[in-house]
N, C-alpha and C positions, 0 to 999 in steps of 0.2 A: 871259739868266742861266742856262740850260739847254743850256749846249751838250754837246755829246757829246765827250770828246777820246780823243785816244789813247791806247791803257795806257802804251807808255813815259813820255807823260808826266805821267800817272797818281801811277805810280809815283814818279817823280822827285818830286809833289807833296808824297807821302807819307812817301818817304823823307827830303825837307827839313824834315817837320813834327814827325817823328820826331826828327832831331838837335837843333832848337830845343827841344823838350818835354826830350831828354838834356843841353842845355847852360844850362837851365834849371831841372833838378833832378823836376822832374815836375808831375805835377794840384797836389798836395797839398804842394806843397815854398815851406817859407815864404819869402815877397818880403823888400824894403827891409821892416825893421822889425818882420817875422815875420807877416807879413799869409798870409794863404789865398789860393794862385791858385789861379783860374778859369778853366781851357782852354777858350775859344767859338772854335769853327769857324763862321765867315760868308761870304756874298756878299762880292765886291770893291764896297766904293762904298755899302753897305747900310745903314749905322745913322748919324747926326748925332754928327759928331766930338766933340760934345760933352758927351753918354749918358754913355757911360765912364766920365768923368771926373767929372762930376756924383755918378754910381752911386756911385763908389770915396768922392768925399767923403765922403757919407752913408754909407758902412761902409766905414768908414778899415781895418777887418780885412779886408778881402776885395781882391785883386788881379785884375783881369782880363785874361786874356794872350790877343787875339784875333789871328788868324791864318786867312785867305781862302783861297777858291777856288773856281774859274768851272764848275764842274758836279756835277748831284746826282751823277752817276758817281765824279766826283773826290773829294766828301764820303765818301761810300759806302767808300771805298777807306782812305780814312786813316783814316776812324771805324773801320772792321773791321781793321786791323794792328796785330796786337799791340803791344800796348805805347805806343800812341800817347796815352794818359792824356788823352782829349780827356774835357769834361765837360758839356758844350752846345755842340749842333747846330742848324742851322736849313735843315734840307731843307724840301723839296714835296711834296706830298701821294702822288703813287705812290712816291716812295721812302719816306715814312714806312709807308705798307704794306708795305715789302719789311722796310725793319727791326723790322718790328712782329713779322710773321711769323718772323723769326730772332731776336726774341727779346733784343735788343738795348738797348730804350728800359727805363726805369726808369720805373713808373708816379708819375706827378702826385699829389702833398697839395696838392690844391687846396682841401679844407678851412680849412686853415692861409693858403691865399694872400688876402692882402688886396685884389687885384684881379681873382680872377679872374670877379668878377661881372660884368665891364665887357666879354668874351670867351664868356659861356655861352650867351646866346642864337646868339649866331654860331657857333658850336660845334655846339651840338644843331641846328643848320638845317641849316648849309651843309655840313659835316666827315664825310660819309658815313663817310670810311676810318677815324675816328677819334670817333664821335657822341657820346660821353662824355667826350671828353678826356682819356682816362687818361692818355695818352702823351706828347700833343703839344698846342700851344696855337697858335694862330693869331697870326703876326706881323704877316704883308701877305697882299692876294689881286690879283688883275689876269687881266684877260683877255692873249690875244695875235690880234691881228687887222690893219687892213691902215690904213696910211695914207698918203694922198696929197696930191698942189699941185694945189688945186683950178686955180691958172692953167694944169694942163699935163693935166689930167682933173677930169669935172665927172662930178655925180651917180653916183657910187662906191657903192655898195652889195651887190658881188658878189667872190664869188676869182673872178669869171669875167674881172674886168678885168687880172688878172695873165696871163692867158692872150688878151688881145686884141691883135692885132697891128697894133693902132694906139697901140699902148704899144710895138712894140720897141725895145729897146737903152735902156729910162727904164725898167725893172724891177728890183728889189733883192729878192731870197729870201735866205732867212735859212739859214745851214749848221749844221746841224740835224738829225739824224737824222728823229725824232720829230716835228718842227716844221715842215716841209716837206712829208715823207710824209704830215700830217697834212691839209694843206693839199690834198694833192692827194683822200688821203680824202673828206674834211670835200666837197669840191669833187662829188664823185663819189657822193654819197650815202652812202657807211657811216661806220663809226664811227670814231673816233683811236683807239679801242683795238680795233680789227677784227683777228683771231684766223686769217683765213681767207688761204690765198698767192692767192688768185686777187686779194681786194680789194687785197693789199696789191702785188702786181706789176700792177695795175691803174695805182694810184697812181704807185709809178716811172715807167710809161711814160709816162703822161701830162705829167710833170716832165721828162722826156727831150726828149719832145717839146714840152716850152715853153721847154727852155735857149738855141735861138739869138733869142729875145725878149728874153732875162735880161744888163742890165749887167753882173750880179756878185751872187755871195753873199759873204754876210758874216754879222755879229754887232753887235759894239757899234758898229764905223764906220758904220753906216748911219744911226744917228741924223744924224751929221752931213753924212753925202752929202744926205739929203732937208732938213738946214737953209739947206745950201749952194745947195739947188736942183740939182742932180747928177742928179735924176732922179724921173720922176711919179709911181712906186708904189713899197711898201715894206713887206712882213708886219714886224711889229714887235709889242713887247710895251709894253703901253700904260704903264709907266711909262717910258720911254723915250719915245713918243710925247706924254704931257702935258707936259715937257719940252721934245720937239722942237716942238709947238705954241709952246710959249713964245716960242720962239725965231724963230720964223717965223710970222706969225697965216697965211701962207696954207696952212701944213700943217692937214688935217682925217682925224680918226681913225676907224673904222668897224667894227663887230662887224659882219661881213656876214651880210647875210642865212640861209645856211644854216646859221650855226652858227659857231663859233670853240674854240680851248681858253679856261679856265678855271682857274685852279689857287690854291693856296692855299699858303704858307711857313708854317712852323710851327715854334717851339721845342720842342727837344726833349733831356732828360738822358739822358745816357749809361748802361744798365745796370752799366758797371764804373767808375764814378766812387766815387770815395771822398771827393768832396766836399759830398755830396747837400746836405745843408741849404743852404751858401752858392750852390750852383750855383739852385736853388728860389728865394733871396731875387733873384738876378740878374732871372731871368725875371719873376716877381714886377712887380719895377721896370719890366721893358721893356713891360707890362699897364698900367701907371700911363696914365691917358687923356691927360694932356700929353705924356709922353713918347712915349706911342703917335703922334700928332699929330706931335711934329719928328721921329719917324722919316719917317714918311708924307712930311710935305712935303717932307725933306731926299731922301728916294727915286723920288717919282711914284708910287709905286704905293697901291694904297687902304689904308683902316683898317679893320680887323672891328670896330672900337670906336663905336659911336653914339656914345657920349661926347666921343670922339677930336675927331667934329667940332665941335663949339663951338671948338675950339681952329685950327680949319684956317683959313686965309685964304679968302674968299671969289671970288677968282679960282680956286683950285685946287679947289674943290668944282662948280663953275661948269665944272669945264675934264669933257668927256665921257668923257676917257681917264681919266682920276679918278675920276670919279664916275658909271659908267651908269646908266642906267634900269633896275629891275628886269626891267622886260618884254622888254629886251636880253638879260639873261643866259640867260633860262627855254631857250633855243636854246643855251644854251653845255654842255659836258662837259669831264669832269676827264679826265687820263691817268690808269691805271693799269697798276699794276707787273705785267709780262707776264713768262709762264714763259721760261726760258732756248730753251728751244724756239723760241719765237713771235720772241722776242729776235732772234734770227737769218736769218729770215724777213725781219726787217724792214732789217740789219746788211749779207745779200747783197743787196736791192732798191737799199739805199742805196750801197753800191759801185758796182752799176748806171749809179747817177744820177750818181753824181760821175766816172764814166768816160768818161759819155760827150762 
């Protein structure tokens, strides 16, 4: 759900969100019947079809005009061009520091929210970038770590088995700037946000030298190459992975050992929205602990909601990709948003990787 893409097509995303928002009249420009639309930028594939509609029942004033796309870079891009009248986002936590810092987000009445009690504790715990929530409100969180068929590898507990070459040609790495580099990091003892070009052309090389092991990179195909059985390992993002388990009981999903990302999705209002009240009641709803819950189950990925679970099916809290053990995570780390500097650092390593 993090992928990195190109600016041209960046832009195109931007520029297409841009003409629906002008062929749509804008944020604040009355629907069928003179209803208030509400511009939500999401994940492709992210919330239960059936939220929305629900929502809009219960405030038959309010129209919700959602509109996707596949990376926080690509978020980043349409939310920041002018005029794009967007009015709820739902980035990840290092781009919520990037837009925090520019100033961007419109601060939370969570006072006024009626749910936001079911979110505070997970907030003031887990939310470094944001430990008040002024900004931003936790929607999902999920590790990303490694899953495999156990009939084609057994006892999996390391990146080191991504790199064994009794795995060649059964490998799948994820394309990825961040995600991969991280991996080889994370592998190597430093950090996913390591600052230093020695760690981080460390990391490239090492990814260099495990690509003739590597099937293929990819993205969201991968879930289905490891259902298919295509191949014995696979970094992935465990809402994908509780899924892919579903679908295969011999896939098993793994925080290794040294460590993993960690990350948290978060809603967040637009400082140039002019629809602040309605765009608050949106979010609001999406805090409701049943609806917290069919987003969860309709996505794979976990709930900051305690409450959320009473409502979750018992196979899905039961599922590890779902639901890890606390003592799992204490090894995991968040990304954060790195200067344009370091940015680059990491933009030539990964050229590197995919060159070669």
């Amino acid at each position: 759900m993090k992928k990195i893409t190109l600016v041209l097509a960046i832009t195109m995303i931007a520029m297409a969100f841009l003409g629906g928002c002008a062929s749509s009249g804008g944020a604040n420009a009355s629907g069928s019947g003179g209803k208030t639309v509400v511009n939500f930028l999401n994940w492709g594939d992210y919330i239960d079809p059936d939220v929305i509609p629900s929502f809009e029942a219960e405030n038959p004033d309010i129209k919700i005009n959602m509109t996707t796309v596949d990376s926080n870079e690509a978020m980043y891009v349409t939310t920041s061009t002018e005029g794009s009248q967007i009015d709820v986002v739902l980035p990840s936590e290092y781009m919520i520091q990037r837009m925090m810092q520019e100033d961007m987000l419109a601060e939370m009445d969570t006072a006024s929210m009626e749910n936001y009690q079911y979110v505070e504790d997970f907030t003031q715990r887990t939310c470094d970038y944001d430990p008040e929530g002024k900004y931003s409100l936790p929607y999902s969180w999920g590790t990303f770590g490694l899953i495999y068929n156990e009939t084609m590898a057994q006892d999996v507990d390391s990146w080191d088995a991504l790199f064994d070459p009794q795995y060649s040609g059964k490998i799948l790495m994820y394309d990825s700037m961040r995600d991969s580099l991280g991996v080889g990091l994370i592998k190597l003892g430093y950090s996913l946000n390591s600052e230093n070009q020695a760690d981080i052309d460390a990391a490239a090389d090492l990814l260099i030298e495990q690509k003739p092991l590597v099937l293929a990179y990819g993205t969201d195909d991968l879930r289905m190459s490891m259902v298919n059985g295509s191949a014995a390992l696979a970094v992935m993002y465990a809402g994908d992975a509780a899924y892919s388990m579903q679908d295969n009981p011999d896939l098993r999903y793994v925080i290794p050992k040294e460590g993993a990302n960690i990350f948290v999705d978060a809603m967040c209002i637009l400082k140039t929205t002019d629809v602040y009240d309605e765009a608050l009641r949106f979010v609001d709803y999406m805090l409701k602990p049943e609806i917290a819950a069919k987003n969860a189950e309709y996505t794979g990925y976990s709930t900051p909601e305690e409450a959320a679970l009473e409502y979750i099916s018992a196979e899905m809290k039961d599922n590890y990709a779902f639901n890890p053990p606390a003592e799992d995570l204490v090894i995991c780390e968040y990304y954060k948003h790195l200067d344009q500097d370091v940015l680059k650092l990491y933009e030539e390593a990964w050229l590197r990787v995919k060159a070669a």
